[in-house]
TORPA-4810 file (N, C-alpha, C, O; in nm, 3 decimals):
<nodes>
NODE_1_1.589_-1.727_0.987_1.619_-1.583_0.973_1.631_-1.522_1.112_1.533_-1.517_1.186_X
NODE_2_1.771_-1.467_1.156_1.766_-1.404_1.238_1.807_-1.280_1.299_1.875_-1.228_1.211_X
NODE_3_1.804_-1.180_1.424_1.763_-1.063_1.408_1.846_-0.966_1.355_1.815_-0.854_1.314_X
NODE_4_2.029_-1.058_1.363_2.101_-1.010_1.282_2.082_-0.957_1.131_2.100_-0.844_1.085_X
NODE_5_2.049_-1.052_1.081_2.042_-1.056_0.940_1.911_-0.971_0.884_1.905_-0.893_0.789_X
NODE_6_1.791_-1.022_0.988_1.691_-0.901_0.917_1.719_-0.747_0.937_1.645_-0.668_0.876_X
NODE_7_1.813_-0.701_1.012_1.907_-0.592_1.035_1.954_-0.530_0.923_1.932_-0.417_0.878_X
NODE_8_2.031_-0.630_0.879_2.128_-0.607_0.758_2.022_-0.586_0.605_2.056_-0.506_0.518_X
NODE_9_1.924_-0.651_0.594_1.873_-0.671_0.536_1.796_-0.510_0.491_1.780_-0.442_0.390_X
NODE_10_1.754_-0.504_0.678_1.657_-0.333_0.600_1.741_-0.229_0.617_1.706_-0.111_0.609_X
NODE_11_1.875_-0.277_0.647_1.991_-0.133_0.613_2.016_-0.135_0.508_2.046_-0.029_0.453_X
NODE_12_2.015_-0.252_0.440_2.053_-0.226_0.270_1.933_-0.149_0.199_1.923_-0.078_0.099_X
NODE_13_1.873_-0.183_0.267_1.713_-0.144_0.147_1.700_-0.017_0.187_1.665_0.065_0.102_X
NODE_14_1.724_0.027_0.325_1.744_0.207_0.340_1.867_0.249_0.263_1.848_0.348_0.193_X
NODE_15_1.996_0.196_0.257_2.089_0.288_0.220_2.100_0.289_0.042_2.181_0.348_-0.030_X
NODE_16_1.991_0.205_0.011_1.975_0.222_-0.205_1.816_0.268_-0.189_1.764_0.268_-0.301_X
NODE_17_1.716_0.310_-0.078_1.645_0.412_-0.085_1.596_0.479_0.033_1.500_0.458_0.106_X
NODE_18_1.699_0.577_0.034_1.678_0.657_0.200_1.515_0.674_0.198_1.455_0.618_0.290_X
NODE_19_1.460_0.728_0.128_1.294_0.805_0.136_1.232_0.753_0.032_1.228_0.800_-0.082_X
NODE_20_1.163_0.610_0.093_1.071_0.519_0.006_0.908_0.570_-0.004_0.828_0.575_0.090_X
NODE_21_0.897_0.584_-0.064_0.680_0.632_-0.128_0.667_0.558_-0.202_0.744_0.502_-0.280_X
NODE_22_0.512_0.550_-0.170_0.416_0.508_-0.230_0.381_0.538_-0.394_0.385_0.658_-0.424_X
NODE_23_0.351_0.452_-0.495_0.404_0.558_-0.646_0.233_0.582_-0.679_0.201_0.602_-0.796_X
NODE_24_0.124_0.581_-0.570_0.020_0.643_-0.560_0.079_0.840_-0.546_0.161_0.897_-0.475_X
NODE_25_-0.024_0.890_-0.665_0.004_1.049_-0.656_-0.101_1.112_-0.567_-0.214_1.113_-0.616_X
NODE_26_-0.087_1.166_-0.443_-0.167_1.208_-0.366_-0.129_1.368_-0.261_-0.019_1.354_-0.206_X
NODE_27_-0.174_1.458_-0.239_-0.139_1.612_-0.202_-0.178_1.598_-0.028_-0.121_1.663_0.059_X
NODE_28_-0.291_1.497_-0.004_-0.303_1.503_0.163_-0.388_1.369_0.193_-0.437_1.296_0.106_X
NODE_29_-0.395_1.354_0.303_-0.473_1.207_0.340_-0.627_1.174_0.266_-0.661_1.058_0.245_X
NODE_30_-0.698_1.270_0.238_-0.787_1.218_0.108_-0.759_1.159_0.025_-0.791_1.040_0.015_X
NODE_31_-0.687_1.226_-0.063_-0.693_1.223_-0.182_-0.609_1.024_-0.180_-0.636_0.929_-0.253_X
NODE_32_-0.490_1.040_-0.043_-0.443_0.879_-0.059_-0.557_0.810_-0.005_-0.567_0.703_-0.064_X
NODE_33_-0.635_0.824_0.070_-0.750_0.711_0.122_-0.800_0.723_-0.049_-0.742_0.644_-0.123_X
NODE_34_-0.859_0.776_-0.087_-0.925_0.756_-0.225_-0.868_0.659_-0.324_-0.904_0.552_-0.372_X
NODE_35_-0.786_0.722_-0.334_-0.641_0.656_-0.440_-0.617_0.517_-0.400_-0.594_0.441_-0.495_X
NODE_36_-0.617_0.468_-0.291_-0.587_0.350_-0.227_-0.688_0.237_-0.222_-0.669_0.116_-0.221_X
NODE_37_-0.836_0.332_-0.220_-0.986_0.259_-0.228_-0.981_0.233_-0.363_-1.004_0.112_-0.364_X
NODE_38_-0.965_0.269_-0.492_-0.936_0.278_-0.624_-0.855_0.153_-0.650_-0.893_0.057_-0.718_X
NODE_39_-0.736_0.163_-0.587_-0.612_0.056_-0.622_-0.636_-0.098_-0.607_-0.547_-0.174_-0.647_X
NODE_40_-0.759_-0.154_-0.549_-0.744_-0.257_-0.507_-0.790_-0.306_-0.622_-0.886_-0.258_-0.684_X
NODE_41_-0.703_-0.434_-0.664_-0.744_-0.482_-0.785_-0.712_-0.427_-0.940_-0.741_-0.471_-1.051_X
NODE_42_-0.634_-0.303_-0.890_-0.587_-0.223_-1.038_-0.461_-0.201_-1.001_-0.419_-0.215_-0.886_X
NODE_43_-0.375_-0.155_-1.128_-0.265_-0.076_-1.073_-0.233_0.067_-1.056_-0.298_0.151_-1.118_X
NODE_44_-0.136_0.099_-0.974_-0.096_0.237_-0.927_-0.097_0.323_-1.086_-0.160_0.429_-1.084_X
NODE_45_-0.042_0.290_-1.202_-0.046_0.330_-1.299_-0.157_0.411_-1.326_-0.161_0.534_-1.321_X
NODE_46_-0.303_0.287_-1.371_-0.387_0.305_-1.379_-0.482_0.365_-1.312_-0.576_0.411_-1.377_X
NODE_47_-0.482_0.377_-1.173_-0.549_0.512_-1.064_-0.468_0.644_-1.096_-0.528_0.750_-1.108_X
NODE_48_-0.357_0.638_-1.108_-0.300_0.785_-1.106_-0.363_0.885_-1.253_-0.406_1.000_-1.263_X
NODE_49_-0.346_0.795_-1.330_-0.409_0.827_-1.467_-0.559_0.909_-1.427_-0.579_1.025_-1.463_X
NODE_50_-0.653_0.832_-1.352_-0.775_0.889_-1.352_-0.785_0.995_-1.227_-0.869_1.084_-1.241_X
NODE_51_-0.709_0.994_-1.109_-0.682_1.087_-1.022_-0.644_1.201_-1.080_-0.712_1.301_-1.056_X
NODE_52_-0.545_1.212_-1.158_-0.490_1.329_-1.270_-0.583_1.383_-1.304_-0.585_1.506_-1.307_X
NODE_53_-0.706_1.298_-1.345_-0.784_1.404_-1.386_-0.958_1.453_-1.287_-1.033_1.550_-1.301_X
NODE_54_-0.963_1.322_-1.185_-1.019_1.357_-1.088_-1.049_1.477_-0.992_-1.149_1.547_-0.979_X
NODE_55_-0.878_1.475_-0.900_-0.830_1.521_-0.824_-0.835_1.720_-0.873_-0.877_1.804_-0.793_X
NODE_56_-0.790_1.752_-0.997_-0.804_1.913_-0.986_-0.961_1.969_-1.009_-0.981_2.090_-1.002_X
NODE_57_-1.050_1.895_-1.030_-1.239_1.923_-1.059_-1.244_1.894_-0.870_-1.255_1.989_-0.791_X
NODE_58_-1.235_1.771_-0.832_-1.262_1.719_-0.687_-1.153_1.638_-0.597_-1.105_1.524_-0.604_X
NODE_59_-1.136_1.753_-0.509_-1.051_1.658_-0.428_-1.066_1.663_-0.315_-0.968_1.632_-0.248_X
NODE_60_-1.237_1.718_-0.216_-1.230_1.692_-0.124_-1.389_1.585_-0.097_-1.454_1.524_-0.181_X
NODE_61_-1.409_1.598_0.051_-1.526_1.485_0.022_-1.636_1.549_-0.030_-1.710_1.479_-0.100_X
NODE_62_-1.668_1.670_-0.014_-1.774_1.768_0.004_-1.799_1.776_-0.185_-1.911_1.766_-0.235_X
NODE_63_-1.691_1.793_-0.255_-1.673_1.842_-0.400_-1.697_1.717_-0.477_-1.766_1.732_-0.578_X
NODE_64_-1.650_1.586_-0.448_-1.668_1.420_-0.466_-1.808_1.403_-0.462_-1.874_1.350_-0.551_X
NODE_65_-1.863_1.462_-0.328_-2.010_1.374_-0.300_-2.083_1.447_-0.424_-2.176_1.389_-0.480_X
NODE_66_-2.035_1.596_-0.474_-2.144_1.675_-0.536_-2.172_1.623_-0.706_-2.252_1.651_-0.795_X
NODE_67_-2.038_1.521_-0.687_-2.036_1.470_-0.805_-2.149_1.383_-0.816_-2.234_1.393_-0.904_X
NODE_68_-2.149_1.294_-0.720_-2.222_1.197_-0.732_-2.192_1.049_-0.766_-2.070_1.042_-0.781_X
NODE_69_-2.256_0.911_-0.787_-2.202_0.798_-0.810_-2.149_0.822_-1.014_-2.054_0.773_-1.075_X
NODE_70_-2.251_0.907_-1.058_-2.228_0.906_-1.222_-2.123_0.982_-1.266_-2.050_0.967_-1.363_X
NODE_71_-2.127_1.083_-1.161_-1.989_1.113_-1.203_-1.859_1.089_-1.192_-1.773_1.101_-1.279_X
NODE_72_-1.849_1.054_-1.075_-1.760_0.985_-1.000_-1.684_0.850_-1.117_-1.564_0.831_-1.135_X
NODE_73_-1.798_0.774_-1.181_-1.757_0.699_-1.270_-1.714_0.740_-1.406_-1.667_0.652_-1.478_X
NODE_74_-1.725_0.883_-1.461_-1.622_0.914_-1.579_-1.523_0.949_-1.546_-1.448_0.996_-1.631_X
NODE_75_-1.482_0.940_-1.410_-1.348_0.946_-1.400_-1.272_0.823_-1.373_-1.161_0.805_-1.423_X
NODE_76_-1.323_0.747_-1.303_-1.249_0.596_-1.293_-1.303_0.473_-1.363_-1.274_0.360_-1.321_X
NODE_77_-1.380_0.492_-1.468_-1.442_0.367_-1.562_-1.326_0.306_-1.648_-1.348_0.229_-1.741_X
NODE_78_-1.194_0.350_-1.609_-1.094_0.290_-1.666_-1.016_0.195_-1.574_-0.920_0.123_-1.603_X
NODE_79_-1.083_0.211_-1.450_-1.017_0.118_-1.360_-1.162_0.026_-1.341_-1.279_0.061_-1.331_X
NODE_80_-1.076_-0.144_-1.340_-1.143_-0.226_-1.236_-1.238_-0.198_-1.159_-1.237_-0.098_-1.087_X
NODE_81_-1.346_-0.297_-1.166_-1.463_-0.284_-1.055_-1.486_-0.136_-1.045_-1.486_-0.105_-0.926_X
NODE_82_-1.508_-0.016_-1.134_-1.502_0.092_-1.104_-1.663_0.133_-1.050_-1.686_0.230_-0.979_X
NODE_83_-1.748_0.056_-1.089_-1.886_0.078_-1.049_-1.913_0.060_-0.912_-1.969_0.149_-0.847_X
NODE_84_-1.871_-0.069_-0.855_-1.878_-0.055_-0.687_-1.792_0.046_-0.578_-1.813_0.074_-0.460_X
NODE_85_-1.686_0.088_-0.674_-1.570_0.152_-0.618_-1.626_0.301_-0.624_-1.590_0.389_-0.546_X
NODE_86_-1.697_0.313_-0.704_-1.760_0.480_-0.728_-1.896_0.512_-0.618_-1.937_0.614_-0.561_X
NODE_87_-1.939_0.372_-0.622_-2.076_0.375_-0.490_-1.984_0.374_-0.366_-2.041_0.429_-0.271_X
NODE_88_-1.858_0.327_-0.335_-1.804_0.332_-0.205_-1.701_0.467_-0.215_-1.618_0.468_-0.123_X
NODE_89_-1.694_0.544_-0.279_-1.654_0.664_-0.268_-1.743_0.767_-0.223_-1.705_0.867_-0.162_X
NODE_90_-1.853_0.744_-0.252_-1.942_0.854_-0.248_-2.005_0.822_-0.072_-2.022_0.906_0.017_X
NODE_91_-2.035_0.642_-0.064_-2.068_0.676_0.049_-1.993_0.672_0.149_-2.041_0.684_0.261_X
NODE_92_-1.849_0.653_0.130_-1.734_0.738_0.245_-1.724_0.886_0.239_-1.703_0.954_0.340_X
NODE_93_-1.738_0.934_0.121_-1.738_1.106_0.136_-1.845_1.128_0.272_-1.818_1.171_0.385_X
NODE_94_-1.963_1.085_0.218_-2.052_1.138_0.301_-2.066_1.114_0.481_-2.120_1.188_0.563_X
NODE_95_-1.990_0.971_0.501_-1.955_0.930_0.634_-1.815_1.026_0.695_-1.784_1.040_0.814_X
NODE_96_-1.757_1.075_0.596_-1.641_1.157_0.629_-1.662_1.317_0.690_-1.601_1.374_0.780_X
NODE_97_-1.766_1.363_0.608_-1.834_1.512_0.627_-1.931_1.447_0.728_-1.920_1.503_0.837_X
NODE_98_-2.001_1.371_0.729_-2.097_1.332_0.896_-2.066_1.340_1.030_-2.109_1.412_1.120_X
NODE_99_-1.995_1.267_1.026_-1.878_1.162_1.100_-1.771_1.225_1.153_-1.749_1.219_1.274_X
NODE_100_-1.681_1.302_1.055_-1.536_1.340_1.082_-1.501_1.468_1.078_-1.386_1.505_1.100_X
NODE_101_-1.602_1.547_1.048_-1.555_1.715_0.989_-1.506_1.683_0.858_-1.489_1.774_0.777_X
NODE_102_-1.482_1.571_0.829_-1.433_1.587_0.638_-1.292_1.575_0.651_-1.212_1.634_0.580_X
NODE_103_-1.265_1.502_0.741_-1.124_1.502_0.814_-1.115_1.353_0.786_-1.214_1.301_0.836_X
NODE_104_-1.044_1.271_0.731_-0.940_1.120_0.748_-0.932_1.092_0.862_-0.844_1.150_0.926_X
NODE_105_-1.025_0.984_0.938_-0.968_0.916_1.092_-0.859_0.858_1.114_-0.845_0.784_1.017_X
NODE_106_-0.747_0.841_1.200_-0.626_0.788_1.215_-0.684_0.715_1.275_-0.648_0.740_1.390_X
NODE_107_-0.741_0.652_1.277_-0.754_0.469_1.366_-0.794_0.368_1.260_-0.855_0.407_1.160_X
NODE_108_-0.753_0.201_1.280_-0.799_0.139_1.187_-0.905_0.112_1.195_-0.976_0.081_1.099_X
NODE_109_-0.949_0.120_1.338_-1.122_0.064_1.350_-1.230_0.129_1.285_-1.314_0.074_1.214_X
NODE_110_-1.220_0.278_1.321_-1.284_0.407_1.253_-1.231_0.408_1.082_-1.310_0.462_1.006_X
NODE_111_-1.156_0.375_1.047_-1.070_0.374_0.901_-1.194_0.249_0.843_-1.281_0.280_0.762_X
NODE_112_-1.183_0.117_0.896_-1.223_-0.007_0.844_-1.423_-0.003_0.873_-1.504_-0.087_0.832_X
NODE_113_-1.445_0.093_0.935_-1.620_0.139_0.855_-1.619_0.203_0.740_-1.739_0.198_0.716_X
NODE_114_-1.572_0.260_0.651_-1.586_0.335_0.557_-1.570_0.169_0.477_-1.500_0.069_0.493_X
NODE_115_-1.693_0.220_0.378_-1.724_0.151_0.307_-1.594_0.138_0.199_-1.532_0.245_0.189_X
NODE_116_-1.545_0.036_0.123_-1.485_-0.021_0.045_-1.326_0.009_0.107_-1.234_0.046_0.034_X
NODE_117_-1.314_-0.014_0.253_-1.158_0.011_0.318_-1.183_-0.119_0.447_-1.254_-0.131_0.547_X
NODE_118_-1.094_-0.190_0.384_-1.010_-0.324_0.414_-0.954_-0.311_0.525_-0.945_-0.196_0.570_X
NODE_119_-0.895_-0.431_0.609_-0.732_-0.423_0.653_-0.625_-0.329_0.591_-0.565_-0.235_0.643_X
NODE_120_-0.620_-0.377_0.475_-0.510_-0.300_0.401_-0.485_-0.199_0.356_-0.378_-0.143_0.332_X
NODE_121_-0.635_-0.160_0.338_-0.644_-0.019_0.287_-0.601_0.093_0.396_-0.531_0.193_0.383_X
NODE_122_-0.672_0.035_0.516_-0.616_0.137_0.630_-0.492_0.143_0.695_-0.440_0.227_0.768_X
NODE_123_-0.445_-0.005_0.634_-0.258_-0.008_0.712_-0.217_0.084_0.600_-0.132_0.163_0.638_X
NODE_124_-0.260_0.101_0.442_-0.153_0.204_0.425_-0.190_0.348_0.449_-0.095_0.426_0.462_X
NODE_125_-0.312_0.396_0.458_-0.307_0.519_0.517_-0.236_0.543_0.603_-0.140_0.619_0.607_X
NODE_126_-0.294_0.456_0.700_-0.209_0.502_0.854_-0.047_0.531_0.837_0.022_0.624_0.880_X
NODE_127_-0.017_0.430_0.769_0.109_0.430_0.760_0.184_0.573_0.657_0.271_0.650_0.697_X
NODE_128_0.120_0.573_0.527_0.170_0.708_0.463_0.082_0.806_0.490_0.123_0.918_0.460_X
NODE_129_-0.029_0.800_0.540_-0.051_0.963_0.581_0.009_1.023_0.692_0.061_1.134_0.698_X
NODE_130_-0.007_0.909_0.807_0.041_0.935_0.917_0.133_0.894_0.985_0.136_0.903_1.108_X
NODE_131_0.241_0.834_0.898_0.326_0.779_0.955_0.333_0.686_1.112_0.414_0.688_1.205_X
NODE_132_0.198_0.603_1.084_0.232_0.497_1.153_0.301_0.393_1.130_0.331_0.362_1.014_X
NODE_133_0.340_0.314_1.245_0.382_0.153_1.197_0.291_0.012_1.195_0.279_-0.097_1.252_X
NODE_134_0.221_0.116_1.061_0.111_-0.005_0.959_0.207_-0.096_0.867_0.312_-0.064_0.811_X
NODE_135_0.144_-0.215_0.869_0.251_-0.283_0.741_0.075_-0.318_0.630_-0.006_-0.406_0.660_X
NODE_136_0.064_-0.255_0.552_-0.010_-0.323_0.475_0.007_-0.450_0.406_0.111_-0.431_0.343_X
NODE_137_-0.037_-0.580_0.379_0.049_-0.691_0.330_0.015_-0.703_0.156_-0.101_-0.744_0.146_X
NODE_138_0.051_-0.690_0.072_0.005_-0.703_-0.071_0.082_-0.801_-0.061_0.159_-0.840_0.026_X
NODE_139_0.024_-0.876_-0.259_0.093_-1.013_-0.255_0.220_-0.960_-0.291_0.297_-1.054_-0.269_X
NODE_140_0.282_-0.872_-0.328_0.431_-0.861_-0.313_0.483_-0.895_-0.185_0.531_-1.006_-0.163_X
NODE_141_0.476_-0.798_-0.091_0.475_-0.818_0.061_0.430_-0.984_0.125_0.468_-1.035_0.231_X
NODE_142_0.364_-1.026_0.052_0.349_-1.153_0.097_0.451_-1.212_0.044_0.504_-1.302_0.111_X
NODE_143_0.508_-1.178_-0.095_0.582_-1.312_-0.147_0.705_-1.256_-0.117_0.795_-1.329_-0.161_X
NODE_144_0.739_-1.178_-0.073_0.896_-1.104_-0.010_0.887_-1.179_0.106_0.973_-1.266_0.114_X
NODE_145_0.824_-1.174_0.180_0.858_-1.202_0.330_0.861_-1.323_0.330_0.939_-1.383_0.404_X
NODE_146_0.763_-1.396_0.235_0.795_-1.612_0.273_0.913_-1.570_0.200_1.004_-1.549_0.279_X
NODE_147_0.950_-1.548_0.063_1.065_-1.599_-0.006_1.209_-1.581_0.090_1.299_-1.661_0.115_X
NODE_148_1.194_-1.489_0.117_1.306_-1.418_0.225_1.327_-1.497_0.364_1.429_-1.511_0.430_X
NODE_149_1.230_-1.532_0.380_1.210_-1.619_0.534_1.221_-1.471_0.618_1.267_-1.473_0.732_X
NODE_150_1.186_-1.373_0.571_1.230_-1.235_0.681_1.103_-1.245_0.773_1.117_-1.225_0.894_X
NODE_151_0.972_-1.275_0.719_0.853_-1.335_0.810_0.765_-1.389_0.708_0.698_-1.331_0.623_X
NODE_152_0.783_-1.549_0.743_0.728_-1.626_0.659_0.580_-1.680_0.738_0.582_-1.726_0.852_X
NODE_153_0.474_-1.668_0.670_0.330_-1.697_0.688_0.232_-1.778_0.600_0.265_-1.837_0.497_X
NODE_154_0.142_-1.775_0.639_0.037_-1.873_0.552_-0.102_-1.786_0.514_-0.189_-1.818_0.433_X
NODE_155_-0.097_-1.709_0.567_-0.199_-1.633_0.563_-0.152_-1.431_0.588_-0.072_-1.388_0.671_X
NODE_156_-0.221_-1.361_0.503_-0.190_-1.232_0.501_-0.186_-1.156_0.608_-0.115_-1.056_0.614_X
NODE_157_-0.287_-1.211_0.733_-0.279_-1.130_0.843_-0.128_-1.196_0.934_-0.074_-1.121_1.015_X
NODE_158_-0.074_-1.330_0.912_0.018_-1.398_1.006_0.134_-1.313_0.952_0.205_-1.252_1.032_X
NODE_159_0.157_-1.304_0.816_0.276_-1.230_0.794_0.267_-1.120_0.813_0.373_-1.062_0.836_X
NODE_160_0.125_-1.025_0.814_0.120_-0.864_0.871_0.196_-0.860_1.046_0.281_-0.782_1.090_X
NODE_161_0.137_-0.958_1.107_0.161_-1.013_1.241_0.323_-0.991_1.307_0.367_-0.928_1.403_X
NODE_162_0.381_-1.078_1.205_0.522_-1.133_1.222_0.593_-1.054_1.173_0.703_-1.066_1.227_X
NODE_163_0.592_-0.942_1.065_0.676_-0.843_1.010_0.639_-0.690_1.136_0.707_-0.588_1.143_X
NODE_164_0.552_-0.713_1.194_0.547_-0.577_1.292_0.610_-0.623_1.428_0.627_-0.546_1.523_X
NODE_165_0.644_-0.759_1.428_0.708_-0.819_1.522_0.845_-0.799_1.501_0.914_-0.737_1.582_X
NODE_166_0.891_-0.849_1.393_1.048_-0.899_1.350_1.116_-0.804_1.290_1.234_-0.829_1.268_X
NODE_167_1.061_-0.667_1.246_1.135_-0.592_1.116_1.197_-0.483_1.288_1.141_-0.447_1.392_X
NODE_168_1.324_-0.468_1.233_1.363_-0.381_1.351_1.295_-0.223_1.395_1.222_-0.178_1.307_X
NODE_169_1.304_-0.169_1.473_1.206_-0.066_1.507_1.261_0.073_1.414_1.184_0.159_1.370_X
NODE_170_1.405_0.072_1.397_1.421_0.221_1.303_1.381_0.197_1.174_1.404_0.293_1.100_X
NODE_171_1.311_0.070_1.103_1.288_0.073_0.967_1.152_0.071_0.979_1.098_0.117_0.878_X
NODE_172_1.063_0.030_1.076_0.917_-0.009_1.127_0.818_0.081_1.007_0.721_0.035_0.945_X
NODE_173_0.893_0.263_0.994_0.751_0.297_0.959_0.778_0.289_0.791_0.687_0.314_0.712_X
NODE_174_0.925_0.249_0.742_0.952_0.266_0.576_0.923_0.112_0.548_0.908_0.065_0.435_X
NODE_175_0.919_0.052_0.644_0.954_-0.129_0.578_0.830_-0.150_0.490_0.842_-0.231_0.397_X
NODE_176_0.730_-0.098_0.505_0.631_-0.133_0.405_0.654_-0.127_0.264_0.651_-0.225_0.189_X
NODE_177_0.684_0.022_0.221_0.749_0.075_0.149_0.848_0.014_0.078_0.842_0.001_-0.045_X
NODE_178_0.947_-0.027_0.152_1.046_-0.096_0.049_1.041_-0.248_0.014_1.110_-0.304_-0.071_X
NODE_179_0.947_-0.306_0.095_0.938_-0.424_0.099_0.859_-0.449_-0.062_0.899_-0.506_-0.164_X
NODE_180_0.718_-0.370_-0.026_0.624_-0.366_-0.205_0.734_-0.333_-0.342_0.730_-0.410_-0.438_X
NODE_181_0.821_-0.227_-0.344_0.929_-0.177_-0.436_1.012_-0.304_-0.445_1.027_-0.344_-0.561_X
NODE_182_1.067_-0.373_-0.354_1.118_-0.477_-0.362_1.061_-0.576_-0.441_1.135_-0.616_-0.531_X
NODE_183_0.931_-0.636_-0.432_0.842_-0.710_-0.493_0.840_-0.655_-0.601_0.914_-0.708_-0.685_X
NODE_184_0.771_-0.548_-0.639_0.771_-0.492_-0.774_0.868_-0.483_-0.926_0.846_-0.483_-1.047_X
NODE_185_0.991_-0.475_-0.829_1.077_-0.466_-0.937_1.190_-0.562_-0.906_1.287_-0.555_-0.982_X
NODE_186_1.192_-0.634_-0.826_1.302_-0.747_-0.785_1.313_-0.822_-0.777_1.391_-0.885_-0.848_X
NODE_187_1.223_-0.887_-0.660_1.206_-0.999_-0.605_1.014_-1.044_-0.700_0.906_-1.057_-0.641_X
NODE_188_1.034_-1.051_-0.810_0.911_-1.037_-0.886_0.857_-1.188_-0.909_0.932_-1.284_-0.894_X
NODE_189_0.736_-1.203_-0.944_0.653_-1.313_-0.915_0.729_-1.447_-0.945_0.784_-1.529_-0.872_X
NODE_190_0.703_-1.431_-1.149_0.789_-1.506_-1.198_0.889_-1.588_-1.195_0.895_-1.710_-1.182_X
NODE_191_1.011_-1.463_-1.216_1.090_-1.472_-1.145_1.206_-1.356_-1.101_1.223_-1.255_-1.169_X
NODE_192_1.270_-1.381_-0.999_1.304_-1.291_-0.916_1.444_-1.272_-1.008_1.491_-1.345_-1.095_X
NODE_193_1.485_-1.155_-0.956_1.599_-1.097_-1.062_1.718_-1.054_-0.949_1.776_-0.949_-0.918_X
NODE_194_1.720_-1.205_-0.901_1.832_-1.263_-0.753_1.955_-1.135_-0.779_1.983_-1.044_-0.701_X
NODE_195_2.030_-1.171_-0.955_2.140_-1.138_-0.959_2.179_-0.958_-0.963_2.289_-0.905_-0.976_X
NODE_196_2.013_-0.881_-0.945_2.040_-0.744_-0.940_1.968_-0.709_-0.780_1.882_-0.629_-0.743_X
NODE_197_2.044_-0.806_-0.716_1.927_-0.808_-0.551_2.044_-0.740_-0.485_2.162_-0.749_-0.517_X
NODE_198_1.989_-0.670_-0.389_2.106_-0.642_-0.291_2.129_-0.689_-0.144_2.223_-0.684_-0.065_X
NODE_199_2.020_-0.730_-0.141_2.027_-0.893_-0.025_2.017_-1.026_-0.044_1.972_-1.119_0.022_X
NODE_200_2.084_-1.010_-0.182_2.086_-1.182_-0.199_2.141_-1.271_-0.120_2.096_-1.375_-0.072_X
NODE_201_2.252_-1.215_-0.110_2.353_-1.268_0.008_2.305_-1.313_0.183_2.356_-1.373_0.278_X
NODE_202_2.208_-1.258_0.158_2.168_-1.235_0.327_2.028_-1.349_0.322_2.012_-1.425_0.418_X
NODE_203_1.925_-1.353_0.193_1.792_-1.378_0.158_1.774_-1.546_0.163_1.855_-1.585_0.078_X
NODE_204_1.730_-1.626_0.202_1.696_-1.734_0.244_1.670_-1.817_0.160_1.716_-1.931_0.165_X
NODE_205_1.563_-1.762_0.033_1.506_-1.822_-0.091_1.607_-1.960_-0.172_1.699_-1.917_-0.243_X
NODE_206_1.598_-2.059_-0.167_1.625_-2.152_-0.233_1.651_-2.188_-0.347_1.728_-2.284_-0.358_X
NODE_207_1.605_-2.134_-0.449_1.584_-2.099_-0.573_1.570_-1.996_-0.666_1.482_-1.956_-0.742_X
NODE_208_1.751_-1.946_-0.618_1.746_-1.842_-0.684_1.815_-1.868_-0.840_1.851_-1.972_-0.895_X
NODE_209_1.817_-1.732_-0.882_1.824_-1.696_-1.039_1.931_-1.619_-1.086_1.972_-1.525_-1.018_X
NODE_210_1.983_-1.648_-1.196_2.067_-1.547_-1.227_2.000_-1.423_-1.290_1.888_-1.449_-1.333_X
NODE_211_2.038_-1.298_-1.308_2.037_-1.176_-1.385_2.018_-1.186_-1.519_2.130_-1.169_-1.566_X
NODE_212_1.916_-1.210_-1.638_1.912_-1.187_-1.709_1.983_-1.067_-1.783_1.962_-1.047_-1.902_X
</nodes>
């Protein structure tokens, strides 16, 4: 794969979606650090559902902490692991109002102390709150980039590595973005749905498929 082609590659994916988001529902950098601490292990579906009804009772850290861990859990006991996820909400609220003014840190180092926030969790803040050039790697993002050869790895941090290396610099802060959408609805586990791709032509993968 080369720099030509990964070129071509994220001009197509900008010009069938100029302004790629996250299909997390979120109003300011809380509410997505939350939403994002929630997501791991569930789907976007299923957090938005309980944010909906979270988010207008509590949506800052101060209103969260007053909830508490019990409450905190009638709102997300419909998601995954929601019991550890409700103890690491409460005790990031409280490191947030300590710590930050109640303010979201833009760094990953300061991001990756808050309890139940990953690598990943903080590449996508950074990246959709603040429009950095974070690549968070999900296994979509993982299985786009080997299948593609656009940056093929063995491990989640080598392909985080190699896609902040290789993806050209005007797509740097959307490539995350379209890369997961890509996975999601395209280039999908199973199997990939080659014949409604719009870089098939360009895409490396060996074994492709026709269009059902």
């Amino acid at each position: 794969m080369n720099a030509d082609k990964r070129y071509q590659i994220f001009s197509r994916l900008q010009a069938e979606n100029p302004n790629p988001e996250t299909e997390l529902e979120y109003s300011n950098a809380f509410e997505l650090l939350i939403a994002v601490m929630l997501s791991a292990q569930a789907t976007d579906v299923s957090v938005n559902k309980a944010t909906r009804k979270l988010y207008p009772i509590a949506n800052t850290p101060e209103a969260i902490l007053a909830l508490g861990v019990d409450g905190v859990k009638q709102y997300i006991k419909t998601i995954g692991l929601f019991n550890t996820k409700a103890e690491n909400v409460i005790k990031t609220c409280r490191i947030l109002i300590e710590e930050h003014n109640s303010e979201v840190p833009q760094t990953r180092a300061e991001l990756e102390k808050l309890p139940g926030v990953g690598r990943k969790t903080a590449n996508v803040v950074l990246n959709t709150a603040f429009g950095q050039p974070a690549m968070a790697v999900d296994t979509h993002i993982f299985r786009v980039a080997n299948r593609t050869r656009i940056a093929p790895g063995k491990t989640v941090l080598e392909v985080e590595r190699k896609l902040l290396r290789h993806v050209p610099k005007p797509f740097l802060v959307d490539a995350h973005h379209w890369l997961i959408l890509h996975g999601r609805y395209v280039c999908t586990a199973r199997k990939p749905r080659c014949g409604a791709c719009v870089i098939e032509d360009l895409c490396e993968y060996k074994q492709k498929t026709e269009l059902e």
